[in-house]
N, C-alpha and C positions, 0 to 999 in steps of 0.2 A: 764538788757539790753537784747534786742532779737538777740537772734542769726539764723541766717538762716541753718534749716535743709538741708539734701539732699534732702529733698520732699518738698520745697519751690519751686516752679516753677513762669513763668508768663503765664497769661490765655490771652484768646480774650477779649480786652477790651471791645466791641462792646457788649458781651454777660453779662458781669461782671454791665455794665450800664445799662441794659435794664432793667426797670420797670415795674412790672404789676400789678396793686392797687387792683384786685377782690380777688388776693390769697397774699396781701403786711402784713402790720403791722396789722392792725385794726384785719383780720382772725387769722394770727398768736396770735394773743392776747387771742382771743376767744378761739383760740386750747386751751389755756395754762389755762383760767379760766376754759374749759369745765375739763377736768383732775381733778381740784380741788373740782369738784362738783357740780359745778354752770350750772345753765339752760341756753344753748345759743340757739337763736333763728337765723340760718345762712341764711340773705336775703342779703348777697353780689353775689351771684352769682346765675341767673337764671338755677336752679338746680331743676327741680318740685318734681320728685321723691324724691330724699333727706328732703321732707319737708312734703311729705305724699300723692302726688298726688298718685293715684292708674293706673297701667301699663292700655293700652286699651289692651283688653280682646282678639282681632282679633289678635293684632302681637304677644301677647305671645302663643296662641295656637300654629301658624302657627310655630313660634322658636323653642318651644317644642319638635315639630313633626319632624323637620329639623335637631336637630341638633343630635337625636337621633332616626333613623329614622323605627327603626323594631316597633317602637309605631303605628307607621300606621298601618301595616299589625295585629297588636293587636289590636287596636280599634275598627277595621273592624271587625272583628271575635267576640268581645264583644258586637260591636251592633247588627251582627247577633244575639246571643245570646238573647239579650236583646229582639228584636223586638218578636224574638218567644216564650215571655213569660219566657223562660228561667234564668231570674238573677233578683229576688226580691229584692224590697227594696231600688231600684234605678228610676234615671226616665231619660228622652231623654237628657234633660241638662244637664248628667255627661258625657258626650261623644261627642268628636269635630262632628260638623256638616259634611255630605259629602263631603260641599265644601270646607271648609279647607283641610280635609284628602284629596282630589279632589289635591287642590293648592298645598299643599306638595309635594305630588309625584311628580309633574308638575315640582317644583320646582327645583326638586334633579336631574330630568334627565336632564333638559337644564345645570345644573350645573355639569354633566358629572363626574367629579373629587372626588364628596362631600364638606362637608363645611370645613372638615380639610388640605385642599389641598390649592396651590395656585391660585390665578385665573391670569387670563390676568393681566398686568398690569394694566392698563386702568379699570380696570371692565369687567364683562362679560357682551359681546355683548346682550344678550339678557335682562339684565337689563339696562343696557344702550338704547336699543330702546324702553323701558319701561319710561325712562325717558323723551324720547324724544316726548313719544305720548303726557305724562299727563303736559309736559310745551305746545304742541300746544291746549290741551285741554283748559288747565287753560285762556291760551290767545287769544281762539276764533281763531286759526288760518285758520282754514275752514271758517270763517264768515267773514272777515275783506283781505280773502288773504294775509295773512302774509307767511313771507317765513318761509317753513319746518324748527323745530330742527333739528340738524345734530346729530345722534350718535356716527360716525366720531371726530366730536367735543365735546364729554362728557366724561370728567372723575368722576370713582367714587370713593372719598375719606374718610380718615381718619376724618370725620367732615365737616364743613368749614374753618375750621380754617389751617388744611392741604391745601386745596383749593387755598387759600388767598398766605400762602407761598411761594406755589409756582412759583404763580404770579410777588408776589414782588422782591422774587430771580429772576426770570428772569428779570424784569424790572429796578433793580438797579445793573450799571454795573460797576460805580465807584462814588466817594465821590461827585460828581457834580450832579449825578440825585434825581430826587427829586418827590414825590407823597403826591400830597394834601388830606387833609385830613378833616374830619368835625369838628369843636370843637363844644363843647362835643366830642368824640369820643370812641368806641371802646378798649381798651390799649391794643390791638392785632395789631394793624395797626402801631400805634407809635414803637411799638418791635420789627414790622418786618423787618419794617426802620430800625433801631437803627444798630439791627442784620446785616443786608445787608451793614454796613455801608453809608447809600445815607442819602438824605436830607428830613425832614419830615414840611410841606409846609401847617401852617393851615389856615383856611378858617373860619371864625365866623357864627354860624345860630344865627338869630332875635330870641332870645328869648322870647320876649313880643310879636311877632305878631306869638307866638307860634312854635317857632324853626323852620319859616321857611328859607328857600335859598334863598337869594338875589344874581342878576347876578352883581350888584355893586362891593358886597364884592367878588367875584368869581373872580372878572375881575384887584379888587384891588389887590387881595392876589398873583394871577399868575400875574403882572407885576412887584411888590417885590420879586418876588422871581427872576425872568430873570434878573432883576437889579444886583444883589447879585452874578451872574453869575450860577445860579439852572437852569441845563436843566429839565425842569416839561413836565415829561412821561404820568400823568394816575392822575384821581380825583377818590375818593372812596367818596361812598354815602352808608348811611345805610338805608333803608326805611323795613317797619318801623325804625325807630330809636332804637339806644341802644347807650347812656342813656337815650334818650330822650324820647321816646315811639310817637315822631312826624311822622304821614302818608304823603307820598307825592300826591300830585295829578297830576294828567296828563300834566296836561299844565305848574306845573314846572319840573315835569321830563323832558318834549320836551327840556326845556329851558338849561335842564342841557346837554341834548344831543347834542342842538342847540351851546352851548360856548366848550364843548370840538373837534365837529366838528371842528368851525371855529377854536382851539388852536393847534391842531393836539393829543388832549392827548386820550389818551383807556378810558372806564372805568370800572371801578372796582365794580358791583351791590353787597351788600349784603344783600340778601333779606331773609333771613333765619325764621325774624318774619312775613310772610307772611300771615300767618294762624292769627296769633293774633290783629287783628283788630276788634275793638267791637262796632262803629259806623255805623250804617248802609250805613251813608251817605258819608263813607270818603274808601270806599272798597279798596283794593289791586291793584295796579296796577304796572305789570313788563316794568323793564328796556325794555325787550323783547321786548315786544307788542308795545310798543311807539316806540321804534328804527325802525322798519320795514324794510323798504329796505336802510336806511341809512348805509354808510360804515364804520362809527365810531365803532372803535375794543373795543365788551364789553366781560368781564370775570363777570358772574353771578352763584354767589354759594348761596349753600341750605343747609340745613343739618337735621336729625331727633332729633335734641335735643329739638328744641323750640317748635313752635307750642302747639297743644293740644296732642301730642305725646310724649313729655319730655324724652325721650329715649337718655339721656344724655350718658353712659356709655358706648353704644354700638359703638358710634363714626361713626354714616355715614352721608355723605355727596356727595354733588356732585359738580363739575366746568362746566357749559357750555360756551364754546366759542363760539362767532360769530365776523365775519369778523376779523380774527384771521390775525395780518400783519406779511411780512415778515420779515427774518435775514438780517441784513445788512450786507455785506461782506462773506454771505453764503446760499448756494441755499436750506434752509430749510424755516418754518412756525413754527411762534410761539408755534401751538399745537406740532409739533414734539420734540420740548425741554420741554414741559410740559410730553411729554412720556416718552420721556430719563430721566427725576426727576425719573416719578412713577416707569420706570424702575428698578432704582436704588433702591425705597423703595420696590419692589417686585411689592406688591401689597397692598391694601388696607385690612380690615378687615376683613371677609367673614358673622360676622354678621351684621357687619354694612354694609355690601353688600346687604344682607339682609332686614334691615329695612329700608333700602332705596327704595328695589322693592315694600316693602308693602307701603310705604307712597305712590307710586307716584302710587299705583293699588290696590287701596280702594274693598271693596265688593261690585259689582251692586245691582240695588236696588230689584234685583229678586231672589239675592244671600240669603240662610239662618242668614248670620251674621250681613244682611245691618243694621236690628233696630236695636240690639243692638248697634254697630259699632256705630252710628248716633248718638244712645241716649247717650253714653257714652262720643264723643267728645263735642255735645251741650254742655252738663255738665260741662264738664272741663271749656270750655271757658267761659261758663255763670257764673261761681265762679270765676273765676280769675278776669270777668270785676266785678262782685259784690265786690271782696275784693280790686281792685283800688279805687271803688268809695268811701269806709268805709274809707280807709288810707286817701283818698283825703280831703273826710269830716273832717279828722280830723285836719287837714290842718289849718283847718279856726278857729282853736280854741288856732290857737300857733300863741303868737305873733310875728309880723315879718318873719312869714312863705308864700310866693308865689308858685307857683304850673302851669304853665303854657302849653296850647297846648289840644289834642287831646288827649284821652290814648292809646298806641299801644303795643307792644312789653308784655313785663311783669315789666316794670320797670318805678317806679314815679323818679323824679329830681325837688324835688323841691330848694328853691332859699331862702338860710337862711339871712333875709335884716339885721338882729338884734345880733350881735354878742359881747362879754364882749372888749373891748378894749385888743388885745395882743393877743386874743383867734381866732384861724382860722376852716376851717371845718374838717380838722383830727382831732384839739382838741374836737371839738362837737362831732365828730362820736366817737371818745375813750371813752368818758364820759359818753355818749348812751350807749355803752356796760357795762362799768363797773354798770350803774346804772341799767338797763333794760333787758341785755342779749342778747338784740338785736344789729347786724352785717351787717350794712350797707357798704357804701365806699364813702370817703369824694368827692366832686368834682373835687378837684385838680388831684383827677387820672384821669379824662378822660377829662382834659382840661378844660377851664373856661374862659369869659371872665376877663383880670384882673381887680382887686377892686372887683369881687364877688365871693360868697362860696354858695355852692351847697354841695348836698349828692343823692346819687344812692340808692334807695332799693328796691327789687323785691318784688312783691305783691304776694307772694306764698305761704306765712303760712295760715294754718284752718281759717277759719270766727272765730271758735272758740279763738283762739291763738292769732289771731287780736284782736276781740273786748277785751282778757285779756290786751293784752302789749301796746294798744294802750292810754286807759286814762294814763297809767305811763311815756310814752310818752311824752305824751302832759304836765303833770305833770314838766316832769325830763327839760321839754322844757324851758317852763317860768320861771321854777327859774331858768336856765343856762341866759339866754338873759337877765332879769331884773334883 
């Protein structure tokens, strides 16, 4: 019989329910066979580093010098040395270029305090208008007359995933509100829901015409839910996709701008896989730039995890507001309670304060580090679309395997048609590991339509690693389904 201790308590249901499938069962599993000895190969979670990408070469110098910063005034003095014949046996490459030691310093005075100090809540102002140059850069804002970033309007956070938070905390204010969402989706958006206790409102993407958005289902889903008595605040969009790796294009982003205009809802851009587009013909294009002078209130976060930067651990991110609406019942602005949050967490990282100045203020091309810088992100992203297209090819060799869309992001989805009768896709993903090693995440974590099964896996392991675990794959495939 259980008896209840004195340390039996009750918890927040809201948190005790929340799900999140990239760190659920299928990982834990893995934890427990890696211990035992066994080779896991972890492509549930777009992780680069973890899997062997190598750091780009520009932001760990610059961290280097920052975070320890009498290395500057030593380097200088070694490359004196150095130039005058001085120290054998080396050569210019063992020593950060001027302009890094340049950037450092730079860095440390606008930074006043050092990196072990607090910074503003918000971020510091001077990387925050850092941010604000390199979003009207990316968006041609001089070319098209788009309205200025506001620095004003930028925080810089703990990831995106901070970002997102504190979005939806402010937008769910009781059990009646509600925020659409994508299926497939994210399992950070359903949590945060969950969390917030509001209502989580989904939305279906065309899978066959390659996960795109229909304003049909947009229009069906938000008047089910008003039905239902859901006040629906805000649509969240992942572009590129995650899980999907589907790019949007201009003319339906307008369309997504054009239905939440006419509905009154925000929305919520996660554009984080911006960098990872490998189509020439399908390029990037922000929430931003297409909104233009429209008044429809967007929250657009970034982060330095993805990309060709994978700078998973350092945790930075940024939230840009525009046309940020006001408090009902109070003479404030949405961004003033997004400060009161950050307030409360202090502040954000200081190195991921950091890798956020350097993502968004690249080396010019006149700068010592530009080739390398250049040649090193080519690379990264040229391997990652090589090892999509190797998993994709392998696709066609498993029966009952579909694979749908563009590749964007880091992550394939494809669509298991052939399954054992009783068997769903956590039993396929479990079975994968136990036979192969390899750590996917079934589809039921980021939503699906029902009647179908899917599986998530980032394409981030070696070509090597692939071309090994892939025919056992394909292998461990056709005898599960036949």
């Amino acid at each position: 019989m259980n008896v209840n201790t004195p340390w039996d308590m009750s918890v927040n249901r809201r948190i005790l329910e929340m799900e999140y499938a990239v760190r659920g069962p299928i990982p834990q599993r893995a934890a427990e066979l890696k211990k035992q000895g066994r080779r896991i190969i972890p492509c549930n979670l777009g992780n680069p580093q973890a899997l062997g990408q190598q750091p780009i070469s520009f932001y760990r110098e610059v961290l280097s010098l920052v975070e320890h910063p009498v290395r500057i005034a030593r380097e200088r003095r070694l490359k004196t040395l150095f130039n005058g014949g001085a120290l054998g046996g080396m050569d210019a490459d063992d020593f950060p270029s001027d302009y890094v030691l340049d950037l450092g310093e730079r860095y440390l005075a606008q930074m006043e305090t050092g990196m072990g100090a607090y910074s503003d809540s918000s971020g510091p102002q001077f990387i925050r208008e850092a941010v604000a140059r390199y979003i009207d850069r990316r968006d041609g804002a001089d070319d098209v007359h788009l309205p200025r970033s506001d620095p004003g309007q930028i925080f810089i956070t703990n990831g995106a995933s901070e970002a997102v938070r504190y979005v939806i905390d402010l937008l769910i204010g009781d059990e009646s509100d509600g925020v659409m969402i994508p299926i497939p989706q994210y399992p950070l958006y359903s949590a945060a829901i969950k969390r917030c206790g509001g209502v989580q409102v989904d939305y279906f993407l065309d899978e066959e015409s390659g996960w795109a958005m229909d304003r049909t289902l947009l229009e069906s889903s938000l008047a089910a839910a008003r039905e239902r008595g859901v006040a629906v605040k805000a649509i969240v969009v992942i572009n590129p996709g995650n899980p999907t790796g589907a790019v949007l294009n201009e003319e339906t982003i307008g369309e997504v701008i054009a239905f939440a205009g006419e509905n009154g809802l925000a929305i919520i851009a996660d554009e984080v896989y911006q960098e990872n587009v490998y189509d020439a013909d399908a390029g990037f294009v922000s929430f931003a730039r297409v909104l233009g002078r429209s008044d429809v209130p967007l929250f657009s976060v970034h982060s330095t995890s993805k990309g060709f930067y994978g700078e998973c651990g350092h945790r930075g991110g940024y939230l840009e507001i525009r046309n940020a609406p006001r408090v009902k019942d109070a003479n404030l602005s949405f961004t003033d309670l997004v400060l009161k949050q950050a307030s409360v967490n202090i502040c954000s990282n200081t190195v991921g304060q950091l890798m956020m100045y350097l993502l968004v203020s690249p080396p010019p091309e006149n700068a010592e580090p530009y080739r390398r810088f250049t040649i090193e992100r080519r690379k990264i992203l040229d391997d990652l679309h090589d090892k999509a297209v190797m998993i994709r090819a392998g696709f066609d060799h498993m029966d009952g395997m579909a694979c749908f869309g563009r590749t964007g992001a880091m992550y394939l989805f494809p669509r298991l048609d052939r399954l054992p009768e009783g068997k769903d896709d956590f039993d396929y993903c479990m079975g994968l590991l136990e036979e192969t090693g390899l750590v996917t995440v079934n589809g039921e974590g980021f939503g699906q339509e029902p009647g179908t099964s899917h599986l998530r896996i980032a394409f981030l392991p070696s070509r090597e690693v692939i071309e090994e675990v892939l025919p056992r794959w394909i292998d461990f495939h056709n005898a599960y389904v036949n």
